[in-house]
C-alpha positions in Angstrom: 39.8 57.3 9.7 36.6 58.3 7.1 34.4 56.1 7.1 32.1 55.5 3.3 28.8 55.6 5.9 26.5 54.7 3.1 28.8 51.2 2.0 29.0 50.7 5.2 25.1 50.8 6.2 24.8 48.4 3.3 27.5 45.6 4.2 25.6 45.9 8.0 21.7 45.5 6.3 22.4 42.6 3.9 24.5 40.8 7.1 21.2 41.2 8.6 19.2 40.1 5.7 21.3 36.6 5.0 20.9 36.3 9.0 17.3 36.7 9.0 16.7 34.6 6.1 19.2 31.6 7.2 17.2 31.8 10.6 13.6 31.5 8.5 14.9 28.1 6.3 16.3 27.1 9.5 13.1 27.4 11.4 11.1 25.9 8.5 13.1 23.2 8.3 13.0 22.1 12.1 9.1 22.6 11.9 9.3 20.4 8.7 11.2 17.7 10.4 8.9 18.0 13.3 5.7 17.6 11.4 7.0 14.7 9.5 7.9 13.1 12.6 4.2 13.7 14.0 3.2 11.8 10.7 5.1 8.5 11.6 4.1 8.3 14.5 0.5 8.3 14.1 0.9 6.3 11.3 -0.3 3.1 11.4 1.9 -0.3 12.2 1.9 -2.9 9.3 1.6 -6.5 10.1 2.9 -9.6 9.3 -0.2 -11.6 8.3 -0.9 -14.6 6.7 -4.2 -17.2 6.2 -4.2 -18.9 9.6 -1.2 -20.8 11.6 1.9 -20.7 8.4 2.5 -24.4 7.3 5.4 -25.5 5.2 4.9 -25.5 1.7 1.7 -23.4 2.0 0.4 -21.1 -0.7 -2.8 -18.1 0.4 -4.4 -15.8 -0.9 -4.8 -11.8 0.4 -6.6 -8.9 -0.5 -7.7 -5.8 0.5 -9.3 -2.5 -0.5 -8.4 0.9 0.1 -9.7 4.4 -1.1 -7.5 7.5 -2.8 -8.9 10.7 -3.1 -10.5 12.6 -5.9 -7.4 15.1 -6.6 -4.7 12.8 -7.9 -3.4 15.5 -9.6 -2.0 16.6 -6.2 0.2 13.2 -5.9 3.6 13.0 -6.4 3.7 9.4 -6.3 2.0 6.4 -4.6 4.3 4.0 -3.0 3.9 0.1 -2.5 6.9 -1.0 -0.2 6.0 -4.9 0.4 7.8 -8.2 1.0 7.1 -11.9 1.9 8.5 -14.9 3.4 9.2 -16.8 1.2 7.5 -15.4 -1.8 4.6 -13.4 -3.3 2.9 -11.9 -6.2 1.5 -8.8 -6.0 -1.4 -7.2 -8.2 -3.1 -3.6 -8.3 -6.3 -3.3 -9.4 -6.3 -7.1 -11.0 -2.9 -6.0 -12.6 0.1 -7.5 -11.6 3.3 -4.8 -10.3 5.4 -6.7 -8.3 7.2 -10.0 -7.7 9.6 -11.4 -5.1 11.4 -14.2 -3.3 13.7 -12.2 -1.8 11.9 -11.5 2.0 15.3 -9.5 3.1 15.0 -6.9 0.6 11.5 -5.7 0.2 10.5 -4.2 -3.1 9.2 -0.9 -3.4 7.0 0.2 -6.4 5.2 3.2 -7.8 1.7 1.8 -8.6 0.4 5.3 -9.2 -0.4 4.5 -13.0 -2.5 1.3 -11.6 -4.9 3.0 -9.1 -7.7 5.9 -9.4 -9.4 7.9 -7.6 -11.6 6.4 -5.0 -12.0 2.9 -4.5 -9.1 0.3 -5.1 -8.0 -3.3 -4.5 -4.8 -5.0 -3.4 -4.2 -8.8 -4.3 -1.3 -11.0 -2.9 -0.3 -14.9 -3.6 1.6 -15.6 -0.8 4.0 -18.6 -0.5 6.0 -20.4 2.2 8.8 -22.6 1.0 9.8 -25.4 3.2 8.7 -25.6 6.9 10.0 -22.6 8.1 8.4 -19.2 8.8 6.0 -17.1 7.0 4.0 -14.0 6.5 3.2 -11.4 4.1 3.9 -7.6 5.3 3.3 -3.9 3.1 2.5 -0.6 3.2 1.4 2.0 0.3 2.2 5.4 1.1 1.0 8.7 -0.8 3.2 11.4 -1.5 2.3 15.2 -2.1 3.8 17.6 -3.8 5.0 18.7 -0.5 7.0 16.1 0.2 4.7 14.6 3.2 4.0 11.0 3.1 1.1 9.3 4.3 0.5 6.2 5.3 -3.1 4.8 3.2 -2.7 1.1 3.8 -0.8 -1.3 6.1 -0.8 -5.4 6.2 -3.2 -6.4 9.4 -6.1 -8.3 10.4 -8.9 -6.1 8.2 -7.4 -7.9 5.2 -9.1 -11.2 4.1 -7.7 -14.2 3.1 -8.0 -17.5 1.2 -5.9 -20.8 1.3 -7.4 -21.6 -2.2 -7.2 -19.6 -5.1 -11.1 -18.5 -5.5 -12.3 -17.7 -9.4 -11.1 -14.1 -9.9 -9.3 -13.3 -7.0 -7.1 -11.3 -8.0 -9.6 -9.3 -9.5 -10.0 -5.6 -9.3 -14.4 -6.2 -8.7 -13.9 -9.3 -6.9 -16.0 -9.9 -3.5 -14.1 -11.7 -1.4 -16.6 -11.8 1.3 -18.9 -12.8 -0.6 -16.4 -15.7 -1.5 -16.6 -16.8 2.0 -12.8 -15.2 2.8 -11.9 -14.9 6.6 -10.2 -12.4 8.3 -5.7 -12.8 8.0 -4.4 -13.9 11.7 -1.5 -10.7 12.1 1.5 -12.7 13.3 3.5 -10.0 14.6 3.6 -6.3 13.8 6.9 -4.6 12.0 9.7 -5.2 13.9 9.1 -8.2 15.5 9.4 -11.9 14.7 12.0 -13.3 13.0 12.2 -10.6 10.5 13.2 -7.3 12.8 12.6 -4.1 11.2 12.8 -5.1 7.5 10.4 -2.5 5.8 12.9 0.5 7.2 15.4 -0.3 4.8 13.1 -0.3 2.1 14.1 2.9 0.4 17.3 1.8 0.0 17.1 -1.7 -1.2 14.8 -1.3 -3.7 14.6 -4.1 -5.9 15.3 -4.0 -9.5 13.1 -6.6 -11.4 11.4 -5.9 -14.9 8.4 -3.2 -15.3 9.7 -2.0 -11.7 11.7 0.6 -10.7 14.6 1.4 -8.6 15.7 4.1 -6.6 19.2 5.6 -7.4 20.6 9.1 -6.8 20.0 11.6 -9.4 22.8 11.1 -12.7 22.6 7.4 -12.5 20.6 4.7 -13.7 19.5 1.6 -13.1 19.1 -1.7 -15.0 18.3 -5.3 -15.0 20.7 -7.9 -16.3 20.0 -10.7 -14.9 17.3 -12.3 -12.5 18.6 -15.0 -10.7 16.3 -18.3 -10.8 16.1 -19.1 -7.0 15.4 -22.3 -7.1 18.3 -23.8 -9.9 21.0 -20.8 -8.5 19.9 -20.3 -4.8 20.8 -16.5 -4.1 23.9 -14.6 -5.2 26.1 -12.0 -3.0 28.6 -9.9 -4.1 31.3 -10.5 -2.5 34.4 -7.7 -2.4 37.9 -7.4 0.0 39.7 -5.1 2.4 43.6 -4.0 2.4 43.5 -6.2 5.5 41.7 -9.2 3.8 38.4 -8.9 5.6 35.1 -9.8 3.4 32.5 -7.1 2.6 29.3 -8.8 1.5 
């Protein structure tokens, strides 16, 4: 049988082109996963902290600092993923981006808009509701254009703290040293405590409250119709059933 040698020279050098480059994406993809999983680990642990021992019905104060660098223009997006037990108000830069009483579902926000280059400050009301546990936990993570996400700030003992609401607190120039704030007692790192690992499901349970956003895959969209008052309507779950009549919360 004739063989068309040229045809067949071609079928055989594109089958070793698509092999080539499946083997390259493959490679750079497994180096990828590597590298990012070098990144978690030597990132560092967020805390559960609060102002001294919790006590029930117990309102602190929190802040930090932390420092971005000059070429913003490189970020993708700068992430604050934070939650509190019972509940907490968050500001940026004396400007408030988040709000929750929800400790099981931890918000996650894109305060890139509130921070600049070089230095920044984090403020936090944090309050405990009954006698039961407490703390304050968060993270803000940059991400590049690449992808890669870095961990820039965690919840530990560096942050100071306040059981009274100081002048200008929440400030983005206020001192809180100067105010006389102590050092936060870190309760227990992420993971431990009552609350296991609540900041991994972060991502995924965003939490869609006004001026925040919410993560969704790409074609749909998110909105807010209703915020439910905790304290008049407790908390709602949606509720659905099984063919067998089992409950799926």
């Amino acid at each position: 049988m004739k063989t068309n040698r040229p045809w067949f020279l071609t079928v055989c050098a594109l089958a070793l082109l698509a092999a080539f480059v499946s083997q390259t994406f493959a490679q750079a993809d497994k180096a990828k996963a590597k590298d990012n999983a070098k990144t978690r680990a030597l990132s560092p642990l967020p805390y559960w902290i609060w102002v001294g021992e919790p006590k029930g019905d117990q309102t602190v104060y929190l802040r930090s600092d932390f420092k971005l660098p000059a070429d913003l223009d490189k970020v993708k997006a700068i992430m604050l993923i934070a939650t509190c037990d019972n509940v907490m108000t968050v500001y940026i830069n004396g400007k408030k981006v988040a709000q929750s009483d929800e400790w099981q579902s931890p918000v996650r926000v894109d305060i890139t808009k509130q921070v600049k280059a070089g230095d920044n400050s984090i403020a936090v009301e944090a309050m405990n509701q009954g006698a039961g546990a407490a703390g304050f936990i968060a993270q803000i993570e940059l991400k590049t254009q690449t992808s890669r996400e870095n961990t820039i700030l965690v919840s530990d003992k560096t942050w100071l703290g306040s059981p009274k609401a100081t002048a200008g607190w929440n400030g983005a120039e206020f001192d809180a040293k100067k105010a006389g704030w102590t050092s936060a007692s870190a309760l227990f790192p992420n993971g431990g405590g009552p609350w296991k690992d609540v900041l991994s499901s972060a991502g995924a349970a965003a939490v869609a409250q006004s001026g925040q956003k919410a993560n969704a895959p790409e074609g749909f969209k998110v909105d807010l119709i209703y915020t439910v008052p905790k304290a008049t309507q407790g908390s709602w779950v949606a509720l659905t059933t099984l063919p067998d009549g089992r409950l799926i919360a």
